[in-house]
C-alpha positions as MATLAB code, in Angstrom:
seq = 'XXXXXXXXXXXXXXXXXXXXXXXXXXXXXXXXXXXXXXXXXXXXXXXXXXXXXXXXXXXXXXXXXXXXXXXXXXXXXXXXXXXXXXXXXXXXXXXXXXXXXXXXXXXXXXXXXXXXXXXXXXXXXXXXXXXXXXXXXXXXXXXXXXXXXXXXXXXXXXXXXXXXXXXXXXXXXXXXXXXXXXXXXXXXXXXXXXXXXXXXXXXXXXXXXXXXXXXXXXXXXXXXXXXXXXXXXXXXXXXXXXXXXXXXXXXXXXXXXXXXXXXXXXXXXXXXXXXXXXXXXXXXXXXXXXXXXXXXXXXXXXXXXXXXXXXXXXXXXXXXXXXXXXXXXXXXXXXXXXXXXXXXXXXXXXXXXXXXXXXXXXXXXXXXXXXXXXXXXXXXXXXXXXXXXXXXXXXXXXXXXXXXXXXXXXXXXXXXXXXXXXXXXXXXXXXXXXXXXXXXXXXXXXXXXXXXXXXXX';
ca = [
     -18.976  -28.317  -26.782;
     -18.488  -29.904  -30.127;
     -15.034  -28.201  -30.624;
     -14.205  -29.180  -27.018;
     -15.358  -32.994  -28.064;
     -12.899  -32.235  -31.044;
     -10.046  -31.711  -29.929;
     -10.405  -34.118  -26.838;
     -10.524  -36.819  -29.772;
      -6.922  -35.189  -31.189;
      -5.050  -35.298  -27.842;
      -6.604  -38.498  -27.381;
      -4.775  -39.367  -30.849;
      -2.341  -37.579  -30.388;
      -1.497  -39.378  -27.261;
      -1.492  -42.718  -28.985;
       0.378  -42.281  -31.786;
       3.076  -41.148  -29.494;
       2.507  -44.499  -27.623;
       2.886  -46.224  -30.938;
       5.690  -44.455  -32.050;
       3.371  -44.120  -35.442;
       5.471  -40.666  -36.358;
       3.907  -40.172  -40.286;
       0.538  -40.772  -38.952;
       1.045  -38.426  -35.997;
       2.790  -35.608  -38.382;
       0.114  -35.966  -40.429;
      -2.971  -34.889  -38.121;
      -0.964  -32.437  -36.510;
      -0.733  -30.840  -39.669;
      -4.305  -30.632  -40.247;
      -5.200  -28.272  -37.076;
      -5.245  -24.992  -36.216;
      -2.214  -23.574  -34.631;
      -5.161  -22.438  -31.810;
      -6.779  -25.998  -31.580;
      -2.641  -27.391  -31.504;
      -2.181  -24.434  -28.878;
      -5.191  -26.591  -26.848;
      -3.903  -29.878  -27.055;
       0.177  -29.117  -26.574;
      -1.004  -27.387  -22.936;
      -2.577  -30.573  -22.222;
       0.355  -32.981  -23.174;
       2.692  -33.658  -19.994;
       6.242  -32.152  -20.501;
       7.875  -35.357  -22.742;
       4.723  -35.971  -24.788;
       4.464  -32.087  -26.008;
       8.275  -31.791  -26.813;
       7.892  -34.801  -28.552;
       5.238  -33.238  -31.358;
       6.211  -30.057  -31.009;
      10.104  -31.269  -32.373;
       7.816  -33.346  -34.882;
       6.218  -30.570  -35.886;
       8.914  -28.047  -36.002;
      11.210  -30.333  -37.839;
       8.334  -30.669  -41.164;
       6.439  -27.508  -40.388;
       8.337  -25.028  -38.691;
       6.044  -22.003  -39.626;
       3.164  -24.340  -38.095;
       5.062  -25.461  -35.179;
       5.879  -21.818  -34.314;
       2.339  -20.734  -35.155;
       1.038  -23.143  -32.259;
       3.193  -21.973  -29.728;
       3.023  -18.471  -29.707;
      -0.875  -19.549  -29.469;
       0.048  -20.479  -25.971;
       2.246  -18.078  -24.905;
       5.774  -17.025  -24.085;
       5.664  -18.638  -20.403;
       4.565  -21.953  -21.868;
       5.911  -21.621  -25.721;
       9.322  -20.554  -24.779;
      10.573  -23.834  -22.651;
       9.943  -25.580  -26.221;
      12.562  -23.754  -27.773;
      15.214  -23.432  -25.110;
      16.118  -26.727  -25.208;
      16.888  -26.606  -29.010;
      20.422  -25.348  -31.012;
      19.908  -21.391  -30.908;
      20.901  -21.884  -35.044;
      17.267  -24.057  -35.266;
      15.854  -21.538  -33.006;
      16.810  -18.202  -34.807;
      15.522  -20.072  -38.158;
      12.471  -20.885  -36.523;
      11.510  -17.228  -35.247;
      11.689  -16.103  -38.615;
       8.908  -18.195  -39.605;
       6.411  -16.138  -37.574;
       5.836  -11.751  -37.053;
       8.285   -9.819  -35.230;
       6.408   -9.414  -32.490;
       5.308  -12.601  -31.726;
       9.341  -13.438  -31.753;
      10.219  -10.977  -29.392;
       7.763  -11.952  -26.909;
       9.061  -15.732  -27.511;
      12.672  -14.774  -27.226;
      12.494  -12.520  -24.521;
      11.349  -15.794  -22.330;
      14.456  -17.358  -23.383;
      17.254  -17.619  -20.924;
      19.866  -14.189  -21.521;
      22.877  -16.058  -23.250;
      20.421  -18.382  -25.419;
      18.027  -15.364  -26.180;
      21.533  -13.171  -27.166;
      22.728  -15.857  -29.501;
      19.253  -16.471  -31.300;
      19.335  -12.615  -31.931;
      22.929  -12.689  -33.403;
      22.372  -15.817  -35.793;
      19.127  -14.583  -37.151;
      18.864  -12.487  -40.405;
      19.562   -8.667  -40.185;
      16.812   -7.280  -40.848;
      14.848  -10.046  -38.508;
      16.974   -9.568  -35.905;
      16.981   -5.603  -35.911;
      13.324   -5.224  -35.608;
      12.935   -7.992  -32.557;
      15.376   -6.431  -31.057;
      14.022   -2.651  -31.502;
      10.626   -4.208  -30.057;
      12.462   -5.514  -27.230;
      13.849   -2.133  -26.224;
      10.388   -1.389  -24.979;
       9.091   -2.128  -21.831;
       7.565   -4.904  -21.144;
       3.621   -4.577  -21.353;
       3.543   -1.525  -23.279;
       2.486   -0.466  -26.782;
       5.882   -0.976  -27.880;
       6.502   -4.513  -27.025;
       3.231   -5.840  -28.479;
       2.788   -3.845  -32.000;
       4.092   -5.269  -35.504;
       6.215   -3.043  -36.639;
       5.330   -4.287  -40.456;
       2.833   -1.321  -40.935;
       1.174   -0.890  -44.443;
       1.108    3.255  -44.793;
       0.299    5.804  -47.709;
       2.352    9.047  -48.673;
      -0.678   11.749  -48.376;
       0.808   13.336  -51.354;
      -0.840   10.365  -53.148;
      -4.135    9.752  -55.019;
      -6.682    7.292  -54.700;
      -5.515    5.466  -57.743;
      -1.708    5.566  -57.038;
      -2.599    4.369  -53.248;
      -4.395    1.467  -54.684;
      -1.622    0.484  -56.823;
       0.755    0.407  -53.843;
      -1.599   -1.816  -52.319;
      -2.092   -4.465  -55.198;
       2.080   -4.451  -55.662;
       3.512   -4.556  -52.162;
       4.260   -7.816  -50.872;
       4.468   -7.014  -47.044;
       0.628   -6.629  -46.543;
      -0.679   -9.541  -45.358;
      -4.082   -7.894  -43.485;
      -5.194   -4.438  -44.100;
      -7.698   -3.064  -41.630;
      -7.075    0.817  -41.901;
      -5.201    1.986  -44.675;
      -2.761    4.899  -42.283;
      -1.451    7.904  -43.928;
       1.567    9.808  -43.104;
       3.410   12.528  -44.659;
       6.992   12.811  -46.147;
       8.729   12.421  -42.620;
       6.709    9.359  -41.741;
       4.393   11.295  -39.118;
       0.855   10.036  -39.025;
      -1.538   12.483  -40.199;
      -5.023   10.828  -41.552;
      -6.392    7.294  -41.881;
      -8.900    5.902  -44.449;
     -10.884    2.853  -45.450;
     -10.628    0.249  -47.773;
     -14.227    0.994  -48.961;
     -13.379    4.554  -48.886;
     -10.550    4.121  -51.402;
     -12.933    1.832  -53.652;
     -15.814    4.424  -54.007;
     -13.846    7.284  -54.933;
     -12.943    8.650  -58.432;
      -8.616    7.278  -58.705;
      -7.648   11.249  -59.502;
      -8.988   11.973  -55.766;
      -5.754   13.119  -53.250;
      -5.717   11.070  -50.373;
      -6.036   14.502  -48.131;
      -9.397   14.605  -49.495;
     -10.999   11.631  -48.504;
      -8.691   11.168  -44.879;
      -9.473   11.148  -41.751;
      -7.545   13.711  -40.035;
      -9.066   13.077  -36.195;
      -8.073    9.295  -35.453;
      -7.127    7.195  -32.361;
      -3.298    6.461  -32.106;
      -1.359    4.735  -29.268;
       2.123    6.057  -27.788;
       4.866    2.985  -27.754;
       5.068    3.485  -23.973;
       1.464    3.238  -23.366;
       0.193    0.262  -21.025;
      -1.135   -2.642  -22.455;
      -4.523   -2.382  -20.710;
      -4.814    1.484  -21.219;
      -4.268    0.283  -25.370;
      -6.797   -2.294  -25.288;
      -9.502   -0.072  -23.350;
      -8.869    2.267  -26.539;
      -9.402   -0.703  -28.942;
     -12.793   -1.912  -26.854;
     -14.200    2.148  -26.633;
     -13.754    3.166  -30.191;
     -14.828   -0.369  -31.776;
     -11.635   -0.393  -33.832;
      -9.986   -3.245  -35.630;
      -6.440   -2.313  -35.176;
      -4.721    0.990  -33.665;
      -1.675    3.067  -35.482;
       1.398    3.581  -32.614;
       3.257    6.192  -32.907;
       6.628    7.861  -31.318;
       7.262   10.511  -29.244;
       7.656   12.752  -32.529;
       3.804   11.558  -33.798;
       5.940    9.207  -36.593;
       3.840    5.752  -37.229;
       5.714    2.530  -35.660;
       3.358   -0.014  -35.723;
       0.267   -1.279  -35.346;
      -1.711   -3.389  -33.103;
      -4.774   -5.744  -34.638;
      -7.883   -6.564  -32.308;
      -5.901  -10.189  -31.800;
      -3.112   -8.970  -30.225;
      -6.195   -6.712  -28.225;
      -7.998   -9.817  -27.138;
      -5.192  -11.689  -25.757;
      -4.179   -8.160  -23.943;
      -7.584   -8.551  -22.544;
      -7.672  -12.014  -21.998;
      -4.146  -12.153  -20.025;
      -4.643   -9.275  -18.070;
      -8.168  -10.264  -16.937;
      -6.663  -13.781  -15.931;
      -3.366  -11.577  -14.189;
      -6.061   -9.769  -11.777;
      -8.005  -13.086  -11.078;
      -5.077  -15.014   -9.658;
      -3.730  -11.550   -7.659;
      -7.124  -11.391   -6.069;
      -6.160  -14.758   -4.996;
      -2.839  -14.192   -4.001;
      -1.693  -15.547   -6.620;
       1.200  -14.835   -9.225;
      -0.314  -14.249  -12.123;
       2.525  -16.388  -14.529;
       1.255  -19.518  -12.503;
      -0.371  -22.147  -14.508;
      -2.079  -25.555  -13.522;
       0.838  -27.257  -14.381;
       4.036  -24.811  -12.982;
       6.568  -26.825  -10.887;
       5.854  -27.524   -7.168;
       8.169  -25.506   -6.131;
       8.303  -22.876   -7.932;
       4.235  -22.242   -6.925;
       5.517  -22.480   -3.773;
       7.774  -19.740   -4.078;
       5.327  -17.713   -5.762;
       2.646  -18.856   -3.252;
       4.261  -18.373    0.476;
       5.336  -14.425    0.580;
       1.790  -13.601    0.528;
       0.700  -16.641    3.044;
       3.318  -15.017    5.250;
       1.792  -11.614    5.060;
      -1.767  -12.859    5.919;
      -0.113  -15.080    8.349;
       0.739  -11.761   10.064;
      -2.947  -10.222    9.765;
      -4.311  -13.193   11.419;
      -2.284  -12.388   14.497;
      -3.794   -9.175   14.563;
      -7.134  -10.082   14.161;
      -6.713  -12.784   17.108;
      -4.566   -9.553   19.440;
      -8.434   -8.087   19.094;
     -10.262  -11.326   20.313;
      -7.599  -11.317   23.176;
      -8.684   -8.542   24.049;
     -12.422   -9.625   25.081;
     -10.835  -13.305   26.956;
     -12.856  -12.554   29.578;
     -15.895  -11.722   27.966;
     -15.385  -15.216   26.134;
     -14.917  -16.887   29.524;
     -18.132  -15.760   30.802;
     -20.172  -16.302   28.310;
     -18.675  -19.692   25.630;
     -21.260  -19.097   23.365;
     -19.907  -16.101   21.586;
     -17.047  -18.440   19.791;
     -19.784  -20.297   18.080;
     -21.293  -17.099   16.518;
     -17.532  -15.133   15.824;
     -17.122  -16.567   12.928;
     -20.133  -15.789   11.422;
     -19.697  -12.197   11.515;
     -16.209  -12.493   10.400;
     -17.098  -14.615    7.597;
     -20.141  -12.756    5.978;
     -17.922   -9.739    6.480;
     -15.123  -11.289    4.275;
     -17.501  -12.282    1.543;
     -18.967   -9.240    1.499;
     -15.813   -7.533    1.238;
     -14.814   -9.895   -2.027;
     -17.647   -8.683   -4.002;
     -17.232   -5.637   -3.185;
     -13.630   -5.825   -4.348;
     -13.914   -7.688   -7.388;
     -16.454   -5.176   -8.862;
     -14.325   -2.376   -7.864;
     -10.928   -3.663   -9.055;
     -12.755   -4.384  -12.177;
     -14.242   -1.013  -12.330;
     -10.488    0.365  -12.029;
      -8.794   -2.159  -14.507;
     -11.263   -1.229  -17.420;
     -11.002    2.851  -16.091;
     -14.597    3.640  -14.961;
     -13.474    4.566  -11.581;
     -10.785    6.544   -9.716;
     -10.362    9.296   -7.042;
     -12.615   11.601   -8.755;
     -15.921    9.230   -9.247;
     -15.207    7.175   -6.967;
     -17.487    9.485   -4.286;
     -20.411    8.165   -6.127;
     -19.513    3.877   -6.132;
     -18.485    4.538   -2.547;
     -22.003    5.583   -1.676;
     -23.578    2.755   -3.107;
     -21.557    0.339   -1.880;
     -22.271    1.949    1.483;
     -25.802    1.442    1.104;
     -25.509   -1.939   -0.371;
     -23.418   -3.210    2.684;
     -25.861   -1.558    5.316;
     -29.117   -3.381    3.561;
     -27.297   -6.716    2.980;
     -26.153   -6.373    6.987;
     -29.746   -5.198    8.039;
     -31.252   -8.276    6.000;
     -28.777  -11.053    6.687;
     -28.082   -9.467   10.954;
     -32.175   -9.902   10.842;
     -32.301  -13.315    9.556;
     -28.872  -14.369   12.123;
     -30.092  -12.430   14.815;
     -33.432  -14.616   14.437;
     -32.080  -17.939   14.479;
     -29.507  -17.135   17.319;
     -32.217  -15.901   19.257;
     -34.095  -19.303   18.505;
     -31.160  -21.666   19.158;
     -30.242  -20.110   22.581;
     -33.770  -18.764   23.602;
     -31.852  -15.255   23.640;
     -33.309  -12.566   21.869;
     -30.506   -9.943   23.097;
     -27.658  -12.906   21.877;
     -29.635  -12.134   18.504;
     -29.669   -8.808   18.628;
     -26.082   -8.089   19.409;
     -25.069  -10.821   16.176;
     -27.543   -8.462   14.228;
     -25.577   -5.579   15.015;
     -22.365   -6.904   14.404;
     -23.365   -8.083   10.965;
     -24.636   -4.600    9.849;
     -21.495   -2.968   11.313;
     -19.451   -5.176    9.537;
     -21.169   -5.541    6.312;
     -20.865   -1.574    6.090;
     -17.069   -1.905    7.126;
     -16.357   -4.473    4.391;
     -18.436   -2.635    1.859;
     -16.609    0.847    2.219;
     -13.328   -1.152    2.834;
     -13.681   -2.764   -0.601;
     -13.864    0.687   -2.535;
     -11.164    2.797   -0.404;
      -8.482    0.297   -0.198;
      -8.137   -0.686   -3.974;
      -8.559    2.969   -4.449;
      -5.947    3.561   -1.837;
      -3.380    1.154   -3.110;
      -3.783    2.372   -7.210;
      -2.902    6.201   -5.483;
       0.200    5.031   -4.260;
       1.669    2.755   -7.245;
       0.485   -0.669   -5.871;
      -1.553   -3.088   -7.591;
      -4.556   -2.972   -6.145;
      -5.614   -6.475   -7.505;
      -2.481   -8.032   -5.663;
      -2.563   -6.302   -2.521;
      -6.219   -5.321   -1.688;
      -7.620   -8.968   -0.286;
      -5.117   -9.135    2.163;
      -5.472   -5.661    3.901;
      -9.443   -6.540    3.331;
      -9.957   -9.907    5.145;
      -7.542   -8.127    8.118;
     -10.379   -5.244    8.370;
     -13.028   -7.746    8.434;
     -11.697   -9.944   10.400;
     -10.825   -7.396   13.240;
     -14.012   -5.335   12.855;
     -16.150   -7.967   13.069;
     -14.395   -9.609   15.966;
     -14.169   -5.892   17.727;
     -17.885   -5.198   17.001;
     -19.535   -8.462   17.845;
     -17.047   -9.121   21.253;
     -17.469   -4.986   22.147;
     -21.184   -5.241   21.927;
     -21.523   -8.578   24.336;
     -18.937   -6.883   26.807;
     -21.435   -4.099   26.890;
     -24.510   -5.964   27.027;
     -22.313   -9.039   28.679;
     -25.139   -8.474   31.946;
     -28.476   -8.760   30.009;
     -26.632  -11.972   28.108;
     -25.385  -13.825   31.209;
     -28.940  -13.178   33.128;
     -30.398  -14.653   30.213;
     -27.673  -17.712   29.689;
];
């Protein structure tokens, strides 16, 4: 709360000085932030305001400026640079790591992005370019490619001379060793290199079993790695076992961080590049596909109500009580799925567990429908003086509640099987099962006991 208090008082600032035009005072306290606290406030400036101190910033500290913005992110960092000379923009991206860059200049537009590339140094350029050969979301794209390694031929005392003389190691978390053709063959410790004799070979005090990521490997499936084994930073390696790169826990958490926020929007429908503050129309776009689709399920669900018209006819109090079946069904079904699709995004289920979860779910769904069809089934029966009215809402509940809970574990399951993301997809094939299910079972079961109901109406 205090650092939320904090940097509420800097946009607050921040706003005035722009107000003011005060432009020393204004350079001055953004220079005394964080590039993550400057992240904060530039996503809550409105468009002018944050180009404003972001070119303020970039023109005095450029390392700072570019600090802050890849902070928030290619989708929100890049639009600061593309309206800027791709000369300042190339000088800029040299003022932070490679891979940061890439990810910044990929979000440029093509001919922009192309002539960055060009005007930047060689050896700048080369290596964002190289990362941006990878695919996008894979080991490849996110690692820096400025990797500290050892020659195992070396000793203890030779490797920590290297160390003390080479100007390119900025953090050392795992000091990677590799043999004369660059391939990756042992890691070691900081402390480990510290409490040894200097004549020891590295060989002896390496660790030959370690954890190492391919460059093509997702994202997620890197960051699940990073989270299991407690590690600090992972080696990546190519298809020939030679060392790459590296990715630190940072790069991990925002992995983490962006993919959990990518599967909280899709469970939503939702694109999961949309921020609070995207154009109208372009969350529109992003927005209505999906709309359509369920626009389309709803039909289906009301072909199955159609289907009981006369049942309705005869007995008017069944609309009141459809949607309550429908509803607890589709709530149901969203726990249900969120567990699951979090179960498959951090790999603790698939196909071959997944006999187990669906079991439990199962029998979670069948008590939650037995408790909460009891409880509706009691105060139907009250408000209408029907006990049978009750009884068939009971059984509708518990029909659906099992229906939504096996729903939510096959279709995610379903959907990962064939290549579709299960978080996009899931809630809309979901809410249609409910939907009709509880509509079929709670209109089937008053056409069948639609006698007993109308002698007691």
């Amino acid at each position: 709360m205090a650092a939320q208090r904090r940097i509420d008082l800097v946009l607050d600032s921040v706003r005035r000085l722009l107000r003011i035009g005060a432009s020393a005072n204004l350079l001055n306290l953004l220079q005394k932030q964080h590039p993550a606290d400057l992240a904060q406030v530039f996503s809550e400036l409105p468009d002018k305001e944050r180009e404003a101190a972001f070119s303020l910033l970039a023109e005095r500290n450029g390392r700072l400026a570019m600090e802050a913005i890849s902070e928030l992110g290619p989708e929100a960092g890049a639009p600061l640079l593309a309206t800027r000379p791709a000369e300042e923009i190339a000088k800029l991206a040299q003022e932070i790591p490679s891979d940061d860059a890439a990810a910044l200049i990929d979000h440029l537009p093509e001919e922009l992005s192309a002539s960055v590339l060009n005007l930047m140094r060689p050896k700048e350029s080369g290596v964002v370019e190289n990362l941006l050969e990878y695919d996008e979301q894979t080991a490849g794209r996110i690692m820096n490619p400025h990797v500290f390694a050892l020659s195992e031929d070396m000793t203890v005392g030779e490797a920590i001379t290297e160390l003390q003389t080479n100007r390119d190691v900025e953090m050392v978390f795992y000091l990677y060793v590799v043999d004369e053709r660059r391939h990756l063959v042992g890691v070691t410790s900081l402390r480990r290199l510290l409490l040894v004799a200097p004549e020891t070979p590295l060989k002896r005090i390496m660790t030959a079993d370690l954890i190492s990521a391919r460059v093509d490997m997702d994202q997620e499936e890197v960051a699940r790695q990073v989270a299991s084994y407690n590690l600090l930073a992972i080696p990546v390696v190519d298809e020939e076992n030679k060392l790459v790169g590296v990715i630190t826990v940072d790069d991990v958490i925002d992995v983490i961080k962006d993919e959990a926020t990518e599967d909280i929007m899709r469970l939503a429908g939702v694109a999961g590049d949309e921020r609070v503050f995207t154009p109208a129309g372009e969350s529109l776009r992003k927005r209505l596909p999906w709309l359509g689709v369920n626009l389309a399920t709803a039909f289906l669900a009301a072909s199955v109500v159609g289907l009981f018209t006369r049942t309705i006819d005869a007995l008017p109090i069944l609309a009141v009580f459809m949607p309550i079946v429908a509803g607890m069904g589709g709530n149901a079904a969203t726990q249900t799925l969120t567990v699951i699709v979090r179960g498959i995004a951090l790999g603790e289920l698939s196909w071959s567990n997944s006999r187990k979860a669906l079991i439990k779910e199962a029998l979670v769904g069948i008590g939650n429908g037995i408790v909460l069809g009891a409880v509706a089934a009691l105060v139907a029966g009250l408000f209408r003086g029907d006990p049978i009215l009750g009884l068939v809402l009971g059984a509708a509940m518990v029909i659906n509640m099992f229906v939504a809970a096996t729903a939510g574990v096959l279709v995610p399951l379903g959907l990962r099987a064939g290549g579709v993301d299960p978080a996009l997809a899931s809630s809309v094939f979901i809410t249609t099962m409910t939907d009709v299910f509880g509509f079929f079972s709670f209109l089937g079961l008053a056409t069948l006991f639609a006698r007993y109901l109308a002698a007691a109406g």
